[in-house]
C-alpha positions as CSV (number, residue, x, y, z in Angstrom):
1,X,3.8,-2.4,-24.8
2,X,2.2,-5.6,-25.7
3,X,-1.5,-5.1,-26.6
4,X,-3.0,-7.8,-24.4
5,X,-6.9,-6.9,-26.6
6,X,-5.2,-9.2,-29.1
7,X,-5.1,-12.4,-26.6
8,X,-7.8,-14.9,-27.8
9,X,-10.7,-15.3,-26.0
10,X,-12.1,-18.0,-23.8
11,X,-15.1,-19.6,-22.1
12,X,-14.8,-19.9,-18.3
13,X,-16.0,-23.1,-18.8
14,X,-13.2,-24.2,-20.9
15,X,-10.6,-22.8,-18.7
16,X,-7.5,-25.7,-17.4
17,X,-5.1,-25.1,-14.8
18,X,-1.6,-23.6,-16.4
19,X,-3.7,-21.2,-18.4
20,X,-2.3,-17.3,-18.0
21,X,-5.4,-15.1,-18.3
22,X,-6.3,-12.1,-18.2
23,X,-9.5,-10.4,-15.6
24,X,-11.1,-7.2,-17.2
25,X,-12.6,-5.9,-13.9
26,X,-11.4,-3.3,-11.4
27,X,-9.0,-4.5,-9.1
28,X,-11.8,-4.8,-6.3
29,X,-14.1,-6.1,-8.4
30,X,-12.1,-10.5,-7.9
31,X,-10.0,-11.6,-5.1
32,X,-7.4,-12.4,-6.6
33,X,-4.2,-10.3,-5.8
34,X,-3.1,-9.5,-9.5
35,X,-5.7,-9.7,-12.9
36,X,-3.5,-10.9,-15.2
37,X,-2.0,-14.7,-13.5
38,X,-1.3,-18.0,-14.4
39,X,-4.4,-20.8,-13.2
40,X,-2.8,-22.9,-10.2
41,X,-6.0,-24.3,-9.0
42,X,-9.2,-25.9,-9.6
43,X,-10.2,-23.8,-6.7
44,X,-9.5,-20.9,-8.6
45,X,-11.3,-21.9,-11.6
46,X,-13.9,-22.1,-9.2
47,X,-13.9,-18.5,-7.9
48,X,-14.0,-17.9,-11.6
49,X,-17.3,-19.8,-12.8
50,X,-18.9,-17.6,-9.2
51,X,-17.6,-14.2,-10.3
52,X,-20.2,-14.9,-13.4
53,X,-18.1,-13.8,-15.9
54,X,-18.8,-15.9,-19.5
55,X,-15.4,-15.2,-21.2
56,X,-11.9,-14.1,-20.2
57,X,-8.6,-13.3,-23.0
58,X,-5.6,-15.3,-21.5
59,X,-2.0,-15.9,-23.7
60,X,-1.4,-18.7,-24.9
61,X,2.4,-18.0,-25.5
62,X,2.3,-17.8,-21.3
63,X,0.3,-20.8,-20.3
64,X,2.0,-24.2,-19.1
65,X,-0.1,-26.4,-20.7
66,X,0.6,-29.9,-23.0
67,X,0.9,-29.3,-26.2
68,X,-1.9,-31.2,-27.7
69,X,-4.2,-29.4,-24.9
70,X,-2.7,-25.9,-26.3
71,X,-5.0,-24.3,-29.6
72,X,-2.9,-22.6,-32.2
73,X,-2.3,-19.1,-31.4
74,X,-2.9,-16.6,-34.8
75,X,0.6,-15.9,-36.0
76,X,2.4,-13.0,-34.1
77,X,3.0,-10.0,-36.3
78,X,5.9,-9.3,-38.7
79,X,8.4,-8.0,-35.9
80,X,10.2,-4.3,-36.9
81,X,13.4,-4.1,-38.3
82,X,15.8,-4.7,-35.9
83,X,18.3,-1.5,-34.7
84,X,21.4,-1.3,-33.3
85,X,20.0,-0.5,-29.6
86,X,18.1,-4.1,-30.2
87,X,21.5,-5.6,-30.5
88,X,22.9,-4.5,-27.8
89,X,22.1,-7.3,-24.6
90,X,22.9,-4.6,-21.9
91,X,20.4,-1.8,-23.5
92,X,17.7,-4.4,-24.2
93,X,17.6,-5.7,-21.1
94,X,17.5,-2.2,-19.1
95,X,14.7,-1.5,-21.1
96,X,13.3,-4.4,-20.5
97,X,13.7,-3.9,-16.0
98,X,12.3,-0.7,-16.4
99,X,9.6,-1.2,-18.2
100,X,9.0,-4.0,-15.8
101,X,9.6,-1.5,-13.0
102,X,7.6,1.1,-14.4
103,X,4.5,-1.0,-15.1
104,X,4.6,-2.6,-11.2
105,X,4.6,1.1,-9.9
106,X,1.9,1.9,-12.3
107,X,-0.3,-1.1,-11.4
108,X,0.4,-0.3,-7.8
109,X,-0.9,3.4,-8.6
110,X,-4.3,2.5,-10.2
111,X,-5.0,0.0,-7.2
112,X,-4.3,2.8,-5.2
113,X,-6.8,5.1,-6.8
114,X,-9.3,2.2,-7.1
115,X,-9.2,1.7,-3.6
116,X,-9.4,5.8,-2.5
117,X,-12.3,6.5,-4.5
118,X,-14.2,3.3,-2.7
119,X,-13.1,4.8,0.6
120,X,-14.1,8.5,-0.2
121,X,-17.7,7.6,-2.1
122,X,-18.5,5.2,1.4
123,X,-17.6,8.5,3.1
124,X,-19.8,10.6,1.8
125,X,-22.5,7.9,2.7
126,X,-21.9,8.2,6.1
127,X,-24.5,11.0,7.1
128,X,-27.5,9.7,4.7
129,X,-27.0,5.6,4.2
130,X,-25.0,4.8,7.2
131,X,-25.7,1.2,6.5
132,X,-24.3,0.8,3.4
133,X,-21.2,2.4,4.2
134,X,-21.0,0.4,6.6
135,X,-21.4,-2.6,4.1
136,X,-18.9,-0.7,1.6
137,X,-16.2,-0.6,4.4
138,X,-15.9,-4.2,5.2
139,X,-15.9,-4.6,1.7
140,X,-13.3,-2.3,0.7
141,X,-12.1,-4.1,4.1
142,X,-11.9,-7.2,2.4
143,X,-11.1,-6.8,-1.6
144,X,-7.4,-5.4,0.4
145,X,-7.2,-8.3,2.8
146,X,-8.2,-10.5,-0.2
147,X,-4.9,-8.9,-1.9
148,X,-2.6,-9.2,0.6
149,X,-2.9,-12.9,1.7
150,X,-0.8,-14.4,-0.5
151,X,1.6,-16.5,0.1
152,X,5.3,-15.5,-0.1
153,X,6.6,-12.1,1.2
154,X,5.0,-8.3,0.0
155,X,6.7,-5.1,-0.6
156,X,5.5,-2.2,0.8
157,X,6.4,0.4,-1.8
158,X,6.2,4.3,-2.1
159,X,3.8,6.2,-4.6
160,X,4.6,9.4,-6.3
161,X,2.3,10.9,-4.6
162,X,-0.7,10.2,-2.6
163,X,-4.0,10.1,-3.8
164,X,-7.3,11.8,-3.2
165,X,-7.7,14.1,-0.8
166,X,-5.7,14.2,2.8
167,X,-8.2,12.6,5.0
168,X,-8.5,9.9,2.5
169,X,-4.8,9.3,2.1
170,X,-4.5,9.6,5.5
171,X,-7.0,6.9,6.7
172,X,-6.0,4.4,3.2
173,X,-2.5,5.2,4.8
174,X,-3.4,3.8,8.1
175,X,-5.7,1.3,6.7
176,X,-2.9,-0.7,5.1
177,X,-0.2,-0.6,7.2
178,X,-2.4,-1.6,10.2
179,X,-3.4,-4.7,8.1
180,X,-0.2,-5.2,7.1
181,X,1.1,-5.2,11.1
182,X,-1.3,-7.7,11.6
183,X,-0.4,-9.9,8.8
184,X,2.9,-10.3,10.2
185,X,1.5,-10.3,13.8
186,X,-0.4,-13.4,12.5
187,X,-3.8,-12.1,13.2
188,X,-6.7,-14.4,11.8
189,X,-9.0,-13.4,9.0
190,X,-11.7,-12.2,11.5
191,X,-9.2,-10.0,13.0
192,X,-8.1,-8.4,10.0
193,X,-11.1,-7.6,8.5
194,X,-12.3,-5.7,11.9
195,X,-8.7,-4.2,12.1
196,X,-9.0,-2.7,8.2
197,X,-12.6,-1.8,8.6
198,X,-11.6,-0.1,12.0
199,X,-8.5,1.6,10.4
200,X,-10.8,3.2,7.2
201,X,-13.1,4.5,9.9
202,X,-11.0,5.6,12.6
203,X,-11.2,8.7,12.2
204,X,-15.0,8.8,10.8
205,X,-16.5,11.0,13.8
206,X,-14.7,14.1,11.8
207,X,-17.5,14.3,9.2
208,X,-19.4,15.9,12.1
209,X,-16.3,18.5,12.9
210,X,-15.7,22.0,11.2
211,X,-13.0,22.0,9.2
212,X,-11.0,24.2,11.1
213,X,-11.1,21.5,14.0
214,X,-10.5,18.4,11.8
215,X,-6.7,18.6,11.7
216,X,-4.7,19.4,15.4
217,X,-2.8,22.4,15.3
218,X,-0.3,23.2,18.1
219,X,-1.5,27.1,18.0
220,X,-5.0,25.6,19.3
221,X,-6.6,26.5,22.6
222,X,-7.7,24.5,25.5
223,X,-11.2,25.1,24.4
224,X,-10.2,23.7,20.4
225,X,-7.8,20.8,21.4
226,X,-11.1,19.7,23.4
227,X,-13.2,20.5,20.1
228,X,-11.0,18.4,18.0
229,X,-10.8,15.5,20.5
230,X,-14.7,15.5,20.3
231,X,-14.5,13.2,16.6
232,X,-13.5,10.0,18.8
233,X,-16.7,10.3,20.6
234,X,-18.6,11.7,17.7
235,X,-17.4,8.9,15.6
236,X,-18.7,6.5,18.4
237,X,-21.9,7.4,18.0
238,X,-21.7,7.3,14.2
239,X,-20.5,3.7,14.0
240,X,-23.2,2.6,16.2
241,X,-25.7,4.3,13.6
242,X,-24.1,2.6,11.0
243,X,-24.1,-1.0,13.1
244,X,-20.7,-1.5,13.0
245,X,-19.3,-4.6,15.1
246,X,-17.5,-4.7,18.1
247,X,-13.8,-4.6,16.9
248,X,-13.8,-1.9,14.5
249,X,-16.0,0.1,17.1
250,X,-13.5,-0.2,19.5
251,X,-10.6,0.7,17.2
252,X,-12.8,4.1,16.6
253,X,-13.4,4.4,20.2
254,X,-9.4,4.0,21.3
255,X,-7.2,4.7,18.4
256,X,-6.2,8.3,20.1
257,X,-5.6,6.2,23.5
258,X,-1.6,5.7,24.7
259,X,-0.1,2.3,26.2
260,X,0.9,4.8,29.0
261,X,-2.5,6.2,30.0
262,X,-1.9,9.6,28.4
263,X,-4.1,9.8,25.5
264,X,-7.6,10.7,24.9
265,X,-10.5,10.5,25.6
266,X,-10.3,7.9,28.7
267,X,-6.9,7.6,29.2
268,X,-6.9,4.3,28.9
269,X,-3.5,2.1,29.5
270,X,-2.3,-0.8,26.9
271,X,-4.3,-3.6,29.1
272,X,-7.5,-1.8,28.6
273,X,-7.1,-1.3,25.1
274,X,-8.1,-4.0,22.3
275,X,-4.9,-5.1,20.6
276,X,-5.8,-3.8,16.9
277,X,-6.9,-0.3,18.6
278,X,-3.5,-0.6,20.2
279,X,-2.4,-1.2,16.2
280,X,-3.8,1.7,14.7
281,X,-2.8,3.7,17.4
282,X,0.5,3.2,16.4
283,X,0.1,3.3,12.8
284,X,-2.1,6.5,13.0
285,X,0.9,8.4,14.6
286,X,3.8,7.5,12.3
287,X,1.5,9.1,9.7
288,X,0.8,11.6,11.4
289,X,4.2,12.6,12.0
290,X,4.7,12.2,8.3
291,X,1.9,13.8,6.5
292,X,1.1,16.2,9.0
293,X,-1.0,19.7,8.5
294,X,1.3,21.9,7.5
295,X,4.4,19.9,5.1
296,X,7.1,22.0,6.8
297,X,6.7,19.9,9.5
298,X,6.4,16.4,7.8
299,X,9.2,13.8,9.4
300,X,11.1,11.9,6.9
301,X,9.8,8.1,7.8
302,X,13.0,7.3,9.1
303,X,12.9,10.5,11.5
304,X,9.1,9.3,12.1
305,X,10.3,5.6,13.2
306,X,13.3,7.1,15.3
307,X,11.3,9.8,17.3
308,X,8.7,6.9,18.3
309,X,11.5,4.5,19.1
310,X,13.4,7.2,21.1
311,X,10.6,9.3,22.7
312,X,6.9,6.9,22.4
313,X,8.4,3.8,23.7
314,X,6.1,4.1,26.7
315,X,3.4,5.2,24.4
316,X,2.9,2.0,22.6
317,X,3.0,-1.8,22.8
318,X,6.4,-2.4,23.3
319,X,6.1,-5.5,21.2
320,X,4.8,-4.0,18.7
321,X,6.4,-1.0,17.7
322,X,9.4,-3.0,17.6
323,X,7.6,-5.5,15.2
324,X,6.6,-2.3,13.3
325,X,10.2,-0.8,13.0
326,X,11.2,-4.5,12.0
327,X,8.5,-4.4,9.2
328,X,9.0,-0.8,7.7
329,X,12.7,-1.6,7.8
330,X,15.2,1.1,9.2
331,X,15.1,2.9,6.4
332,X,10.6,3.0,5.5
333,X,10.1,3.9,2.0
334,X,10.2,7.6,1.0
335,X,13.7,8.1,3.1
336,X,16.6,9.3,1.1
337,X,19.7,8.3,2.2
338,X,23.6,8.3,1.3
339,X,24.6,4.9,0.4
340,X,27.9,3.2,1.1
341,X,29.7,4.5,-2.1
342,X,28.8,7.9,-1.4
343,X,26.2,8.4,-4.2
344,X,22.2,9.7,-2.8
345,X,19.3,7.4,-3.2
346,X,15.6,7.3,-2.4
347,X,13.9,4.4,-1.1
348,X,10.8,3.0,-2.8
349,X,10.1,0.1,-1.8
350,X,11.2,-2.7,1.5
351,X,10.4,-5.9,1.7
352,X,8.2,-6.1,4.9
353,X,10.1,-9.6,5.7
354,X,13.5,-9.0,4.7
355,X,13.8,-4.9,5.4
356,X,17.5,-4.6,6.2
357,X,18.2,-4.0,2.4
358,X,15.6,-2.3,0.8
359,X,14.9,-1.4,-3.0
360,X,16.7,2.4,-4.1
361,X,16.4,4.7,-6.6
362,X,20.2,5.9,-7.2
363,X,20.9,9.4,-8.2
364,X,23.3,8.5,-11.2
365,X,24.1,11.5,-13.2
366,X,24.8,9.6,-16.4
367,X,21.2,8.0,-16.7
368,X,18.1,10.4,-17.4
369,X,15.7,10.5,-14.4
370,X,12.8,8.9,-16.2
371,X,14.9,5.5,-17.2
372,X,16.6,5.0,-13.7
373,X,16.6,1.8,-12.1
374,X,15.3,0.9,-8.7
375,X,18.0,-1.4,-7.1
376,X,17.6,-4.3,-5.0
377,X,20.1,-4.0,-2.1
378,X,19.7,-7.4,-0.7
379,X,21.0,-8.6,-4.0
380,X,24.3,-6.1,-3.7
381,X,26.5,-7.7,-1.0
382,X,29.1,-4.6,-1.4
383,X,26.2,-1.9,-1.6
384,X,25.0,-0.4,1.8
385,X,23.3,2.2,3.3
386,X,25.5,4.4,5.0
387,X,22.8,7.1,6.5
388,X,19.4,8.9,6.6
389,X,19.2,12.2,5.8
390,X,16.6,15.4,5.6
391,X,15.5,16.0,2.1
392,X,17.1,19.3,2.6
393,X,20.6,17.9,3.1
394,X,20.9,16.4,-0.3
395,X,22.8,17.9,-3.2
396,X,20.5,20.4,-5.0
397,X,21.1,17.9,-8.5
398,X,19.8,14.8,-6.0
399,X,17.3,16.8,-4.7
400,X,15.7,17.6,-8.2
401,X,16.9,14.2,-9.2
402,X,15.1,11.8,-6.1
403,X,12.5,14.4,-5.9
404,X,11.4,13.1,-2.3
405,X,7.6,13.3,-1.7
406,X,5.6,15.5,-0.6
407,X,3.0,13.2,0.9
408,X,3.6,9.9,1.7
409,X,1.4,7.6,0.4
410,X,2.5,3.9,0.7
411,X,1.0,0.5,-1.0
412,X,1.7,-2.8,-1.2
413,X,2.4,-6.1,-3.9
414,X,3.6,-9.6,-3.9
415,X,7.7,-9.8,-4.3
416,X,7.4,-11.0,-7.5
417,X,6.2,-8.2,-9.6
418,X,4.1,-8.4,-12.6
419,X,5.5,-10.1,-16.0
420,X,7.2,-7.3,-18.2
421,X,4.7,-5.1,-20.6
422,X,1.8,-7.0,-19.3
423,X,0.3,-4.6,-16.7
424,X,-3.2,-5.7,-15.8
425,X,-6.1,-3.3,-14.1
């Protein structure tokens, strides 16, 4: 791996457009979606000179810039000997895709973690500074919005596994793919910073629950199904403590609420409810029916999305489950499937505008686990995807091979992944 320390230097002030620099902060800590980026803008050297930052390192050897505007870069060391693996196109350039591939899902990872540990420290603020995690929500609310408004298309991609603990996967979970719904609903900024804020609190009121009532277990009584369903209302309350607007109070207030009337607490139908509570709603029970209590009972995503297409159809937006099933693709990351030559795969990764083919991870015998490729589908005409299928139902070698999750955790990045060997924070 290239040892971006090395990379010169430089003042902000002396920053041009073409540079490619690179941003040693936490992920949350700029709004730009990746920290290591070529300069496009004088608008982004001005984000720059606000962040207050005096120096940055940047590569010259990846900057677009004239040549007479370019300094000399230090001489590169005295490459190793080449070997025979070197001289060999085919090997070089698989090593070359996956360490590509493997520094995108690692960069993906540490955003992840980044982003749960903001989410579980504003938790744990709740009871004592309600106020300022308040403030830390819309701002963990925005550093993800800031992320994913980019121009150009994202992947939603699997994780190995989720992070954190389960009521922090589970409300990150729900956090993103609500925002990412109303990205490609075409919600305004306004709207998706209530809708993410919203989504990280939804389920805020259970702080005030035992833990025995936290989760909904189907061996419950009348009496505990109606002790659980009390964090909507308790989480009410606690959102108006911490002065949280309308829309994200709203989403708190409704996200157990059905399109048909049927849910809790005021069985409200879809034209009473605010369209991003009718969002998370939606979002909140595919990952439910994913990551659920016990893991016996998890749903493969593609037996999540076909269960709410078949049996919730009257429980949600019409419009919008649809839209969400077009999103997540027919096959959501995290299914494993038999593809059209026969051989197992995992999916890891759809593109949320162009889901009918998504990116696999093929069970090939002949290649070690830790140095298969993830294929693009859309880019293999004669390569489909001939069915789902239950973890259980593949081969025990492509069972130990995919290895499907666990836990679902799911992020997100721009189409075009990061530069090879130059994975930023």
């Amino acid at each position: 791996m290239k040892d971006k320390s090395a990379d010169p230097l430089i003042d902000v002030s002396q920053l041009k457009v073409g540079m490619f620099i690179h941003l040693d902060l936490g992920w949350m800590s700029h709004p730009f979606p990746l920290s290591s980026f070529k300069l496009s803008s004088d608008e982004q050297l001005l984000i720059l000179r606000r962040l207050g930052l005096k120096q940055v390192r940047w590569s010259p050897s990846r900057s677009d810039l004239p040549l007479e505007a370019t300094p000399m870069p230090p001489p590169p060391p005295q490459a190793p000997a080449a070997t025979a693996a070197d001289a060999d196109p085919e090997k070089a350039l698989h090593r070359q895709l996956l360490a590509q591939q493997r520094d995108a899902l690692l960069l993906c990872e540490r955003q992840y973690g980044e982003a749960s540990t903001a989410l579980r420290d504003l938790m744990d603020l709740v009871p004592r500074e309600p106020v300022t995690a308040r403030d830390r929500s819309a701002a963990l609310s925005r550093a993800l919005l800031d992320k994913m408004l980019v121009e150009g298309d994202i992947n939603i991609r699997l994780l190995n596994e989720g992070a954190g603990d389960r009521s922090t996967a589970h409300a990150l979970n729900v956090a993103i793919i609500s925002m990412l719904l109303g990205r490609a609903f075409g919600l305004g900024h306004d709207e998706l910073m209530d809708l993410g804020q919203g989504a990280l609190l939804h389920d805020v009121g259970k702080l005030e629950l035992t833990p025995r009532f936290r989760h909904r277990d189907d061996s419950f009584t009348g009496a505990e199904v109606q002790a659980y369903q009390q964090h909507v209302a308790k989480g009410v309350v606690l959102a108006q403590k911490m002065g949280v607007s309308a829309g994200p109070l709203l989403i708190i207030a409704q996200h157990h609420e059905h399109a048909d009337g049927t849910g809790f607490p005021q069985h409200l139908n879809a034209d009473r409810m605010s369209i991003l509570a009718r969002i998370v709603a939606l979002v909140n029970r595919f990952d439910g029916l994913c990551n659920p209590l016990i893991a016996a009972k998890a749903m493969t995503p593609h037996e999540a999305l076909s269960l709410m297409f078949a049996q919730g159809r009257s429980r949600f937006d019409a419009t919008m489950l649809n839209a969400f099933i077009r999103m997540m693709g027919v096959y959501p990351p995290g299914s494993a499937v038999q593809l059209t030559d026969d051989r197992y795969a995992l999916v890891v990764a759809v593109n949320s505008s162009r889901p009918l083919k998504p990116r696999v991870m093929v069970h090939d015998p002949k290649v070690p686990r830790d140095e298969a490729l993830v294929f693009n589908l859309e880019e293999m005409p004669d390569l489909g995807i001939r069915r789902s299928l239950k973890p259980q139902q593949l081969p025990r070698a492509s069972m130990d091979y995919l290895s499907p999750r666990s836990r679902i955790a799911y992020f997100f990045e721009p189409v075009t992944p990061p530069q090879p060997r130059e994975l930023a924070a």
